[in-house]
N, C-alpha and C positions, 0 to 999 in steps of 0.2 A: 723434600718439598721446599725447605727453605733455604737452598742450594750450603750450606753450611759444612765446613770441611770438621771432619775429626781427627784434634791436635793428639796425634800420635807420638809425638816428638816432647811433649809435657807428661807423660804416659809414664816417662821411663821411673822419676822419681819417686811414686806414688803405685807403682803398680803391682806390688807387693799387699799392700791393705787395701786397693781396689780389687784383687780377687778373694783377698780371705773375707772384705765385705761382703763379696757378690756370690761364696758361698753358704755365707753363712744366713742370705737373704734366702736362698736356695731353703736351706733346712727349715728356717720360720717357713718359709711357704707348708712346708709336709707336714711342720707340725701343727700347725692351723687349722689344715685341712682336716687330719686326723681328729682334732679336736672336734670338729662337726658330726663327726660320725658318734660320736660319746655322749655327748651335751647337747642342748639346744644351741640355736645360732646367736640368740643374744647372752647364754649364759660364759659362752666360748668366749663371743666380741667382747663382751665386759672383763673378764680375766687377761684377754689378749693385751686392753688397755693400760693395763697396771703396766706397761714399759714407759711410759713417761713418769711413774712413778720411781723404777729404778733409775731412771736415766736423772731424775732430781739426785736421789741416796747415792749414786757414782760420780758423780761431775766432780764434786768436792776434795773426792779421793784422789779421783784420774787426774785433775785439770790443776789440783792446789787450790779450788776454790774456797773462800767460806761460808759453808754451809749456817745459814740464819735461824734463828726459832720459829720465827713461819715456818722456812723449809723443813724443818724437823715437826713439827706440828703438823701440815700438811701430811706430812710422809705415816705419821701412825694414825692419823685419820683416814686416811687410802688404806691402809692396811687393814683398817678395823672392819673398811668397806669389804674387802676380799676376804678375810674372815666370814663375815656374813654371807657371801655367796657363797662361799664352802660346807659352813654350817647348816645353811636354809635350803639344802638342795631336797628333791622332792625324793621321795624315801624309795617309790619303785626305780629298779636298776641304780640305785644308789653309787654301788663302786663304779661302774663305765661314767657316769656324769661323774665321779670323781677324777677317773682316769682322763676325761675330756676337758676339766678345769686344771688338772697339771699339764698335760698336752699344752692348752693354750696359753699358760705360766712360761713353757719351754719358750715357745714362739715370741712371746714380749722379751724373756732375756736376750733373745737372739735377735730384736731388733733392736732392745740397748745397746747388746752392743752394736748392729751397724750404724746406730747414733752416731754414736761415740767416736766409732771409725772416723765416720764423715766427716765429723770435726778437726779430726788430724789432715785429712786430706784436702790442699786449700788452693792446690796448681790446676786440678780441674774443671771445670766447669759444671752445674745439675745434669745439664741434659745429658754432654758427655760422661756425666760418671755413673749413671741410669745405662747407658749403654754398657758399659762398663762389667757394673754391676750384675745386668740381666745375662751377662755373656756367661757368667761363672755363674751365674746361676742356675740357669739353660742349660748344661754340661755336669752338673749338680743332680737335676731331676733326670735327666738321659741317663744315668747310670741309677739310680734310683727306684724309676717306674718301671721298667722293663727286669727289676730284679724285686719286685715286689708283685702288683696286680697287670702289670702288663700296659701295654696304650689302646689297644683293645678300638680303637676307631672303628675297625671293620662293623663293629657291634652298634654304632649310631645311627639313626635315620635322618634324615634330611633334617630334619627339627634338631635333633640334636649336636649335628655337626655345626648347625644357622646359630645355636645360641651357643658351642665351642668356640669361634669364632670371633663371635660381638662379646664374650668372658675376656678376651686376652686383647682383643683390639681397643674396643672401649674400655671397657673396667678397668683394665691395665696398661695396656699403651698410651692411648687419651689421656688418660686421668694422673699418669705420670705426667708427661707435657703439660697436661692445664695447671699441674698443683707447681712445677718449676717455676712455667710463666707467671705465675699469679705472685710465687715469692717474691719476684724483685715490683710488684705492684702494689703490695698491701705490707701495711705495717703488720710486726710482729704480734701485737697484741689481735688482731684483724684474724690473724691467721691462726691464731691459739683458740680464739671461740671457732672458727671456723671447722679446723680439724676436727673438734667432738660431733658435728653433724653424723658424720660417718657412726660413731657407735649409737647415736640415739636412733638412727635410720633403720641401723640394725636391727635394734627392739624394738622398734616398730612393727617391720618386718615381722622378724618371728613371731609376736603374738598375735597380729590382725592378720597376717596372711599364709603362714604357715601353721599356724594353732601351737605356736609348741608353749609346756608349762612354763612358766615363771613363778617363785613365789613372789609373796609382797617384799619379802626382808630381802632377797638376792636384787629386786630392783632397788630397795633402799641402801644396799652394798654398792650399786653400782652408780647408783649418784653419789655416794661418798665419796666413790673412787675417781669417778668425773670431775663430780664440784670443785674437789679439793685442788686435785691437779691444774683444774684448769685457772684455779684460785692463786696458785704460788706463779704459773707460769704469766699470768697477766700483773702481776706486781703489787696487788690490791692492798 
């Protein structure tokens, strides 16, 4: 739509950790998802989030940086927070919500690291490396779904192929493009409160509209895990 050519020709340097990004976006996808099926939707999203928690504890390592006593303070205050989600889970089916908070632990490391890629990769452009990305991704779960549960389309009705659809168009297509556009718009700090919208939405979500449990302590886990992060990342 916005007749925009993709620089194939800037590709060649970078296209090595643009697909091991793009599959390893691929596998946080399935472990995410997996997560849902074990856990509830906000105990998953809150574990999911502890990856800007790693992606603080690695930077230091990977990049040479120095890591500060805020950031080390920060980091076993997040921690204590994920402790607590782990500890306070609700005792019926105990091990699957266990097995649903490492699930969604896998998926945060595996967006650490596509962090971290990112950051090495400085020739492409967001939108083109989202393409990029989705390609090896998309080639990822193709050999994936059809060697696990199948695609199974045949099996949806109208309703659920309409909201198939508006999952990957909006929620994911869109909402890549809006979150690129918006970076070169708003300041960093702008976009670090920003980003937590998404996990608070999510508990939202699960307890007012899908009823699922939460205790008190895994929500007070999971502001630890929020507050803090979002604490080191604004510079406070």
């Amino acid at each position: 739509i916005r007749r925009q050519k993709i620089p194939f020709g800037s590709l060649r340097k970078d296209l090595l950790p643009l697909m091991i990004s793009g599959v390893a976006i691929g596998f946080n996808w399935i472990l995410l998802f997996e997560a849902y099926k074990y856990t509830s939707v906000s105990v998953a999203t809150l574990s999911y989030y502890f990856c800007p928690v790693l992606v603080m504890l690695l930077s230091p390592i990977i990049f040479g940086e120095r890591a500060t006593l805020k950031q080390w303070l920060c980091f076993l205050f997040a921690t204590a927070g994920l402790v607590l989600i782990i500890g306070a889970r609700p005792q019926q089916n105990g091990d699957n919500q266990l097995l649903g908070i490492a699930l969604g632990l896998g998926a945060a490391c595996l967006y650490a690291f596509v962090v971290l890629m990112n950051k090495r990769i400085v020739s492409v452009g967001g939108t083109d490396k989202t393409v990029y990305q989705f390609a090896a991704a998309i080639i990822v779960l193709a050999v994936y779904v059809p060697l696990t549960s199948g695609f199974q389309i045949e099996s949806l009705d109208s309703k659920g192929l309409l909201l198939l659809v508006v999952l990957g168009a909006v929620h994911t297509g869109l909402a890549y493009c809006l979150y690129f556009y918006s970076v070169g718009k708003l300041t960093g700090q702008r976009l670090a409160i920003m980003s937590y919208i998404d996990p608070l939405v999510a508990v939202l979500i699960s307890i007012v509209f899908l009823k699922e449990q939460v205790t008190g302590l895994q929500l007070a886990g999971g502001a630890m895990i929020l507050g803090f992060t979002l604490y080191n990342e604004l510079g406070a």
